[in-house]
C-alpha positions as CSV (number, residue, x, y, z in Angstrom):
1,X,-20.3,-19.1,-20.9
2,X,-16.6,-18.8,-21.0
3,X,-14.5,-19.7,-23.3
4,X,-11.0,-21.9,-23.4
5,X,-8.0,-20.0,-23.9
6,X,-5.9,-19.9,-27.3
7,X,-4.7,-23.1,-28.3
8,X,-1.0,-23.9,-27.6
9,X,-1.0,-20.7,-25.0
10,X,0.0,-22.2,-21.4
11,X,-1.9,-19.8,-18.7
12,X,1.1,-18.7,-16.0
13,X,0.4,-20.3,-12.7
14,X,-0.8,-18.1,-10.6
15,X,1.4,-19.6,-7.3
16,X,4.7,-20.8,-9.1
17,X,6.3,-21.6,-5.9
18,X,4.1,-22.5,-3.1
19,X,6.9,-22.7,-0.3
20,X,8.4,-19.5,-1.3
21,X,5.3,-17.8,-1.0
22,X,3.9,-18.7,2.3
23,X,7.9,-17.9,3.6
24,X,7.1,-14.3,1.9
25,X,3.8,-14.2,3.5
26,X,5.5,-15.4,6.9
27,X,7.7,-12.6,6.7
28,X,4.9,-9.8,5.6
29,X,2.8,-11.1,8.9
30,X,5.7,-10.8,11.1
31,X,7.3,-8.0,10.4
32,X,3.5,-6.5,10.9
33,X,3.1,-7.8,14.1
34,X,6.4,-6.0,14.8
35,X,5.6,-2.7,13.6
36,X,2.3,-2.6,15.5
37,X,4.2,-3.9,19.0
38,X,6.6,-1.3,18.5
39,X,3.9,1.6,18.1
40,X,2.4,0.2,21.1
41,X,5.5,1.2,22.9
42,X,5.5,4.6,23.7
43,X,9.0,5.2,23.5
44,X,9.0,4.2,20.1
45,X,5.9,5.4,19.2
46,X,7.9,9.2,19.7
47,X,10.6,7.7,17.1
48,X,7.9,6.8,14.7
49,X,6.1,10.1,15.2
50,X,9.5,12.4,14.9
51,X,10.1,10.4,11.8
52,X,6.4,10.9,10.1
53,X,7.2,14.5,11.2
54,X,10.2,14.7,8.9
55,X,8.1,12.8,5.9
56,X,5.4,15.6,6.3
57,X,8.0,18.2,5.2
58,X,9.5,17.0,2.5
59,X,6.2,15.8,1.4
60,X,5.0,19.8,1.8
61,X,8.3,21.0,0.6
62,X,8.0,19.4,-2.6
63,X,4.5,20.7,-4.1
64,X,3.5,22.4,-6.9
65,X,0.4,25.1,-7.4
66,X,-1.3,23.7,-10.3
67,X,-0.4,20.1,-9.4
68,X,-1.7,20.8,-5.5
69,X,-5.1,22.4,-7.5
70,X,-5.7,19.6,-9.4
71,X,-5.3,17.2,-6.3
72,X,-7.8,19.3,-4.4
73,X,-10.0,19.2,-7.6
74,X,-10.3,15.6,-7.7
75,X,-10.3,15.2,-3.9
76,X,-13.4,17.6,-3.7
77,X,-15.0,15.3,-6.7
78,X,-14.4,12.3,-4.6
79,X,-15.1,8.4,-6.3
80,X,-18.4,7.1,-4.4
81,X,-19.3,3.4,-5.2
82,X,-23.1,3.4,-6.5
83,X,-24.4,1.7,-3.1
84,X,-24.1,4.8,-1.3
């Protein structure tokens, strides 16, 4: 059984703006639709590739020994939901 909030304490609302965010939403869904026509291009597709190439290295450039350990520790331990 729930229980009502504390008196004279207004809950936000959860969609303040309705309008503004089904434009946001719009916008999310087409600039997706985008990004997955463009990797369907081939073209592009070697853009998008060269560029996740150069994210790769600085993403490798930047680690650290004991912070790279502790990732691998965690990775190894894994988070499996109880169904499985």
């Amino acid at each position: 059984m729930s229980r009502p909030g504390a008196p004279g304490r207004a809950e936000p609302a959860l969609v303040a703006s309705p309008v503004r965010d089904a434009a946001i939403t719009a916008g999310v869904v087409a600039l997706t639709a985008c990004a997955f026509a463009a990797a369907g291009d081939h073209q592009t597709l070697a853009s998008i590739q060269r560029l996740d190439d150069a994210w790769l290295r600085l993403m490798i450039s930047g680690r650290v020994t004991p912070l790279t350990a502790i990732a691998k520790v965690f990775n190894a331990g894994g988070w499996q939901s109880p169904r499985e």
